[in-house]
DOLO-444582 format. One line per field, with one value per residue (C-alpha): x, z, y. Coordinates in steps of 0.5 Angstrom, whole numbers, plus 500, padded with zeros to 3 digits. Each point is the difference from the previous one (the first is absolute). Example, Ala and Ser with C-alpha at 12.3 -4.5 7.8 and 13.67 -1.06 7.14 Angstrom:
! DOLO-444582
c1	(525 / 502)
c3	(516 / 498)
c2	(491 / 507)
//
This chain:
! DOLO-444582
c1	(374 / 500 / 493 / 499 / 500 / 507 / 503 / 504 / 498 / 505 / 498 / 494 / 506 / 505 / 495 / 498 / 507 / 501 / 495 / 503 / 506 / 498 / 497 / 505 / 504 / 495 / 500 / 507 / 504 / 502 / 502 / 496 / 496 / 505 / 500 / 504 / 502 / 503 / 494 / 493 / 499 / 495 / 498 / 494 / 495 / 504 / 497 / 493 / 500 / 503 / 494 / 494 / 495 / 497 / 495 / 501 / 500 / 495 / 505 / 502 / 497 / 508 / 506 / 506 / 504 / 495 / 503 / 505 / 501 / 503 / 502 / 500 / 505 / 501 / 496 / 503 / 496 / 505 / 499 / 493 / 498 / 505 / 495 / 494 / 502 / 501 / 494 / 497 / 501 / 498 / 506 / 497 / 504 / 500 / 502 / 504 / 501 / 501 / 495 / 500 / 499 / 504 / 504 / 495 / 494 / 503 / 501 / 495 / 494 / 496 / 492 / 497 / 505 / 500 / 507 / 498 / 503 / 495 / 499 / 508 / 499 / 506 / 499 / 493 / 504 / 506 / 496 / 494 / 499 / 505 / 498 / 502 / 504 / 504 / 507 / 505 / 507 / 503 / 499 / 503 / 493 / 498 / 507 / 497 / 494 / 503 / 504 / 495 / 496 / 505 / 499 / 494 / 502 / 503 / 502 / 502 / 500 / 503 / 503 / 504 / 506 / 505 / 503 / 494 / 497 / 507 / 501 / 494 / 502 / 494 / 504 / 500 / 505 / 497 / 493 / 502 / 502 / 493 / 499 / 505 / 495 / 499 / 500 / 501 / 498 / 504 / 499 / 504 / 502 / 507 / 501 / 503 / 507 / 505 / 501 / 493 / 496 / 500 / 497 / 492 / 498 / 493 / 496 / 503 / 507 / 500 / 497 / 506 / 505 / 497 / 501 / 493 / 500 / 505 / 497 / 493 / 498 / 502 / 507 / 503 / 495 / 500 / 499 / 493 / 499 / 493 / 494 / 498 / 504 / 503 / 506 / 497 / 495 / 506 / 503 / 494 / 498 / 507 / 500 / 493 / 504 / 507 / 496 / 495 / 507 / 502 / 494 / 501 / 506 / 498 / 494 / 505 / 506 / 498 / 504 / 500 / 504 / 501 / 497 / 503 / 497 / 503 / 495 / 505 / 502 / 493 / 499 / 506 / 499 / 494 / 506 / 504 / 501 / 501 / 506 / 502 / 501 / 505 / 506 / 497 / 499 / 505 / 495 / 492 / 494 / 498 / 493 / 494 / 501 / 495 / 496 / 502 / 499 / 497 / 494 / 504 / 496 / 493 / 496 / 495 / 493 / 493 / 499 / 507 / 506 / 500 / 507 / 501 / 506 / 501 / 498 / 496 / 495 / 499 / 504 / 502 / 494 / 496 / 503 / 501 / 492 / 498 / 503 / 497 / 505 / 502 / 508 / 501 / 499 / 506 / 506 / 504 / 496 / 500 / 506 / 501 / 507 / 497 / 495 / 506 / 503 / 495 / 497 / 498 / 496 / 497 / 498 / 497 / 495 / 498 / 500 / 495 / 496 / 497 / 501 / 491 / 500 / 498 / 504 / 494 / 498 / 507 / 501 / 495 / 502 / 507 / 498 / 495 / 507 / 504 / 505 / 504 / 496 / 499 / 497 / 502 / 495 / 499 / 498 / 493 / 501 / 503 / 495 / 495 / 504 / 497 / 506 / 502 / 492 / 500 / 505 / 498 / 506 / 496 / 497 / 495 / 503 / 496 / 504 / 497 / 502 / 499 / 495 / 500 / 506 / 501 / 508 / 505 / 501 / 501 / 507 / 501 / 496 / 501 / 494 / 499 / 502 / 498 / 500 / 495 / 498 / 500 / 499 / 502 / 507 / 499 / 499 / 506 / 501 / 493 / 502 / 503 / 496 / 501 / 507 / 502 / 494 / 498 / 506 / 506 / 496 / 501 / 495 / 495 / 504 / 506 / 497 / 497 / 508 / 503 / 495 / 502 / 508 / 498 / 504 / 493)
c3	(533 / 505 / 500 / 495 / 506 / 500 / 493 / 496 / 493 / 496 / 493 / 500 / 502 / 495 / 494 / 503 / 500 / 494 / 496 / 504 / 497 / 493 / 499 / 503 / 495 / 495 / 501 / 501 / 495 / 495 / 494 / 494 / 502 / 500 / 507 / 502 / 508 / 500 / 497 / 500 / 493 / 503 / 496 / 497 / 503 / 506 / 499 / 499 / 507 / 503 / 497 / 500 / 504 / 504 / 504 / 507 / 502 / 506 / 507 / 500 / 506 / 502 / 503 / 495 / 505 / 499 / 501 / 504 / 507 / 506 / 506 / 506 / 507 / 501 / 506 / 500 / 497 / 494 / 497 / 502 / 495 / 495 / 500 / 501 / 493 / 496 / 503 / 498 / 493 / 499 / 504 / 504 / 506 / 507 / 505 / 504 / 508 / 507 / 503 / 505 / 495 / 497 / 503 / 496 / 504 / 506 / 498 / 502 / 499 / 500 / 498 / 506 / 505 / 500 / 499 / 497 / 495 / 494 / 501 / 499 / 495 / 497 / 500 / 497 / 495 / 497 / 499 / 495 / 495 / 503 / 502 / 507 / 503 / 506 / 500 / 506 / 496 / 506 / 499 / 496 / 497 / 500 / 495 / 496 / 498 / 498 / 495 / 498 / 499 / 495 / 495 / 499 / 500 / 496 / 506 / 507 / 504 / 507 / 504 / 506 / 503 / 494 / 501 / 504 / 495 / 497 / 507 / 500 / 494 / 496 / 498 / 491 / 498 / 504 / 497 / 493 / 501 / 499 / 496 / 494 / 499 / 507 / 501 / 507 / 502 / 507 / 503 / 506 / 503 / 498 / 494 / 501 / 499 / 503 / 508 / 501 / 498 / 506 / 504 / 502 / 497 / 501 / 496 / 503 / 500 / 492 / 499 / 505 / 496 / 493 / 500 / 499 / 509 / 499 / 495 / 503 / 505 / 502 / 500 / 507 / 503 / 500 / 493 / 499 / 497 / 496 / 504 / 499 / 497 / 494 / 499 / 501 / 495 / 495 / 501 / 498 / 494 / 497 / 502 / 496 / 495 / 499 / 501 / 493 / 496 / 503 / 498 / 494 / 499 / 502 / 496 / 494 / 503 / 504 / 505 / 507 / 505 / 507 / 501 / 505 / 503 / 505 / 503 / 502 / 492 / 498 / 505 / 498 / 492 / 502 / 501 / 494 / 498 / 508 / 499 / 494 / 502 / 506 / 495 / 494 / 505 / 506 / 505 / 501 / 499 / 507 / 502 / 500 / 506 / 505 / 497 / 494 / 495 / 494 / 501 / 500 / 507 / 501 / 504 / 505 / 499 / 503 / 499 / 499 / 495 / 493 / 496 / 494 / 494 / 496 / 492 / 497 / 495 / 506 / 499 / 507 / 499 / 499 / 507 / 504 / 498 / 503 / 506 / 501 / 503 / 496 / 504 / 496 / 493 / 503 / 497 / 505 / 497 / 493 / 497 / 502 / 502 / 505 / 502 / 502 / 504 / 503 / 502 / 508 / 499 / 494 / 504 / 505 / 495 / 497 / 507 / 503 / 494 / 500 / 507 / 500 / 494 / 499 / 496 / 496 / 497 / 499 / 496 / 496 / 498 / 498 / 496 / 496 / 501 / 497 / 506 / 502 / 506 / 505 / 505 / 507 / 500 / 506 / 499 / 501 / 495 / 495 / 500 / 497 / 495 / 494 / 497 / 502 / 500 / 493 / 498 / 505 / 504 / 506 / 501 / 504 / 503 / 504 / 505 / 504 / 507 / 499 / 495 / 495 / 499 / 494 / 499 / 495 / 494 / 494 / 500 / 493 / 494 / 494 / 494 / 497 / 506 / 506 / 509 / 501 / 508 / 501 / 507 / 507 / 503 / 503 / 507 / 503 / 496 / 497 / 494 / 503 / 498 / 492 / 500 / 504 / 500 / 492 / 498 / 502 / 502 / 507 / 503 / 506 / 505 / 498 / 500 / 508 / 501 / 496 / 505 / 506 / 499 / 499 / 492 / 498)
c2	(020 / 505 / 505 / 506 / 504 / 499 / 497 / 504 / 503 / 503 / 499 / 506 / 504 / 497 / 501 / 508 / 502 / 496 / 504 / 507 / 499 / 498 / 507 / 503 / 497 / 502 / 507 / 501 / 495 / 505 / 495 / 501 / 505 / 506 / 501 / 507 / 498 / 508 / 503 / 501 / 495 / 495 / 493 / 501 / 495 / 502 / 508 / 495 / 497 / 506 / 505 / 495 / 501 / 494 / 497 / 500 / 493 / 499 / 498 / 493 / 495 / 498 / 504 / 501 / 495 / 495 / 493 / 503 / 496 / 503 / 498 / 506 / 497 / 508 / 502 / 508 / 506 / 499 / 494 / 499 / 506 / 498 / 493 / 504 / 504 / 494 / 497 / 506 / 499 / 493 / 496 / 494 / 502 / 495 / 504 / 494 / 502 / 497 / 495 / 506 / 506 / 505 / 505 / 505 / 496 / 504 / 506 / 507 / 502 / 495 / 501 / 502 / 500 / 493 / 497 / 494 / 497 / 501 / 507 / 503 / 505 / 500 / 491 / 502 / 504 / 497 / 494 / 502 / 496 / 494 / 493 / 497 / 494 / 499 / 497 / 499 / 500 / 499 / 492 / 496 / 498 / 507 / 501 / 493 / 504 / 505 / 497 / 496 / 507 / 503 / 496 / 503 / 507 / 505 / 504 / 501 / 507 / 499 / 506 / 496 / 501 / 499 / 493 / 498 / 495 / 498 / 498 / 496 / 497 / 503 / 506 / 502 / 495 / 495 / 502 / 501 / 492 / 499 / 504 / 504 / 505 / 503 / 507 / 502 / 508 / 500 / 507 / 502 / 506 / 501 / 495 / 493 / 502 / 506 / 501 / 501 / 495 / 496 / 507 / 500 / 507 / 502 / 506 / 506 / 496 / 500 / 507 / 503 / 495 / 501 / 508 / 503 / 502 / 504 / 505 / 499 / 505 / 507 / 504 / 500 / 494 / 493 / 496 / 497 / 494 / 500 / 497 / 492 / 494 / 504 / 496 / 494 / 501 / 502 / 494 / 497 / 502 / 500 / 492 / 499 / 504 / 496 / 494 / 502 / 502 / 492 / 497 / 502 / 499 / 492 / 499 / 502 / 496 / 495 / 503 / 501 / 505 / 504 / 506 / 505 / 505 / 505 / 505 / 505 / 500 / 501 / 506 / 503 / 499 / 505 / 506 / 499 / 508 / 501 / 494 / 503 / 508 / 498 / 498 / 505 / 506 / 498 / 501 / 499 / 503 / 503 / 497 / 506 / 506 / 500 / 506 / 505 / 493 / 504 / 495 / 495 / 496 / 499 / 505 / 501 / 502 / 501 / 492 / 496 / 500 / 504 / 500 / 505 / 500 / 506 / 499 / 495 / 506 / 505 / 506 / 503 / 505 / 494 / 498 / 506 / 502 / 492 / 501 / 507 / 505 / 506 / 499 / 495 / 504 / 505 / 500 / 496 / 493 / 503 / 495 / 493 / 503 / 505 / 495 / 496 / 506 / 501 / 493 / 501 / 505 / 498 / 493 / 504 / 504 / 493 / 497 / 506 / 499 / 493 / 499 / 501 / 497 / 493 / 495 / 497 / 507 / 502 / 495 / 501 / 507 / 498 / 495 / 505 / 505 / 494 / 501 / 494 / 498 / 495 / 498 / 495 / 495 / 496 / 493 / 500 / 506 / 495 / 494 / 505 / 504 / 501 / 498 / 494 / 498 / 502 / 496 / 493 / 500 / 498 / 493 / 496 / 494 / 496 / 496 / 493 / 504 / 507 / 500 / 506 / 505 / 505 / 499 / 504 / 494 / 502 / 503 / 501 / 499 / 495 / 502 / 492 / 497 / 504 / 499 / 495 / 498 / 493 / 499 / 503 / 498 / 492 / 499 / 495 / 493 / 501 / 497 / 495 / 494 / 502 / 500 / 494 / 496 / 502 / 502 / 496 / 494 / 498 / 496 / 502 / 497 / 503 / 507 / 499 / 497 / 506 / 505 / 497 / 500 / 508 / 498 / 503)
//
């Protein structure tokens, strides 16, 4: 028996789904009961459990992916975050990467401009709450251990070259042989299939290629691709998403399949009315003029960056008395319609209102004015929004390297079942011992050998 660290556990999950699908039968079963699909005649008892006033039940001390046993051989951005959210929500992940470290380990900035590969951010990020080990599956042993290793999980999340793995001899259908149930996330920049599967794609690669560039930015300009690893981050959540659903569907039927993840396709599921207009309309909507928008770009005040929409519970005696100049209660600005007829000069009125004003007091005031108002936050600005403190989307880890550092953790909130910090993301191969030593039973010697043929 391998250590529990890394065992298999399907029968939590299998009497959770179980119980799910019973109320669900319970609720929706019509037989007996004169259940009318079409209308609104509900069950009795159903009307009972639907209006009935309950209890809170206090947040459970387990995740809702408790059990689940995951294996991380990505080493992008991608596939990291898409392991971090399943460990953040009860998965036992072990994120498996080179005796060397991950790609990620490498990757800038690095905690006090350091490069160091236990100060990368993004490595210090994408890993939270994940166990570590190293493996060299460019080894014949390396491959060995891991097709001992499957067994023992419910998934597998890699984000190689399609083909790599299967080259190796360690792809899906060479892994479901060791195991039927295996659910393998493979998240790469064009899919595993078509005439760009095999192309390398960074991030600005599958936002130009994903649509969402060509209508960023301004008329007449370069487009713009939006400021971080957005892409990256979407293909992420999508492959934490599709392996849920898969989970589900595994602890029902005991069967195991091939996830694929395109990031490009994740990008461009982001533009579906924009795809949708050019066979509708014949044509695409143009993308904001440089000025004259109607407010419809941010602008500058004495401080930073505001941005202001029309509507929300303010009348446009409401807004022209906010922002202070009497021009803006002249006929030529009285209808939405004369508004945008004469939208640059209406910009430049709102322009020269604020431009002494500070974001924090406008912002304020148009809340009070109940304006649809925003203001841009920089991130020092975001790490104390009071907001997002309220609502604890901050936390404190504490790393053996960098010491304490407060990171954005919980990404979505589960009432009964919430985010819980379990440890900061592992230093390279600390959980080393635990797996091949406790876990899969090689002896001391054999530990030292497996170091020193770098398999480990």
């Amino acid at each position: 028996m391998g250590h529990p660290a890394i065992q298999l556990h399907h029968g939590r999950i299998q009497r959770t789904a179980g119980k799910a699908l019973r109320a669900i039968a319970t609720i929706a079963s019509p037989v007996g009961v004169g259940y009318n699909p079409f209308g609104s005649t509900y069950p009795e008892e159903t009307k009972r459990k639907l209006t009935s006033t309950q209890p809170q039940q206090a947040p459970l001390t387990h995740g809702p992916l408790d059990g689940v046993k995951v294996l991380d051989l990505s080493e992008d951005i991608a596939g990291s975050f898409c392991g971090r959210l399943l460990a953040d929500y009860g998965a036992d992940v072990l994120k498996l990467e080179p005796p060397t470290g991950a790609s990620l380990r490498r990757m800038g900035p690095f905690f006090g401009d350091d490069p160091h590969p236990e100060k990368s951010l993004f490595y210090l990020l994408m890993n939270l709450n994940k166990k570590g080990a190293t493996l060299n599956l460019e080894t014949v042993t390396g491959r060995n251990i891991l097709e001992r290793l499957v067994p023992h999980v419910d998934v597998v999340i890699e984000s190689y070259r399609p083909g790599y793995l299967a080259d190796l001899g360690v792809g899906y259908d060479d892994l479901q042989k060791e195991n039927p149930s295996l659910i393998m996330t493979s998240i790469t920049p064009f899919g595993q299939t078509g005439p760009y599967s095999q192309y390398k794609g960074e991030e600005v690669v599958n936002y130009a290629m994903g649509l969402i560039m060509s209508i960023s930015g301004v008329q007449g300009e370069e487009p713009l691709k939006h400021g971080g690893f957005q892409a990256q981050y979407e293909g992420g959540l999508n492959g934490a998403a599709s392996t849920s659903m898969a989970l589900f569907m595994q602890s029902n039927t005991g069967e195991g399949q091939h996830i694929d993840i395109s990031v490009t396709e994740c990008v461009a599921s982001t533009a579906m009315a924009t795809q949708t207009t050019y066979p509708f309309m014949g044509g695409t909507l143009p993308r904001r003029p440089p000025s004259g928008s109607n407010f419809g770009h941010p602008m500058p005040c004495k401080d930073g960056w505001i941005i202001v929409q029309t509507g929300g519970g303010a009348t446009w005696d409401t807004i022209a008395d906010f922002f202070g100049d009497p021009q803006l209660k002249e006929p030529k600005f009285a209808d939405p319609a004369q508004r945008l007829r004469n939208t640059v000069e209406l910009d430049q009125v709102v322009l020269d209102s604020i431009k002494d004003r500070g974001k924090w007091d406008l912002f304020t005031k148009a809340a009070e004015a109940r304006m649809l108002f925003g203001l841009v936050q920089t991130p020092s600005e975001l790490l104390e929004c009071p907001q997002l403190v309220y609502r604890n989307f901050y936390r404190e880890i504490d790393h053996p390297v960098i010491g304490k550092v407060k990171v954005p953790a919980a990404l979505f909130n589960l009432s009964l079942t919430p985010y819980q910090y379990i440890r900061p993301a592992p230093t390279l191969g600390q959980h080393n011992s635990e797996i091949y030593l406790d876990g899969l039973e090689y002896s001391r010697e054999d530990f030292v050998r497996l170091r020193q043929l770098d398999v480990i």
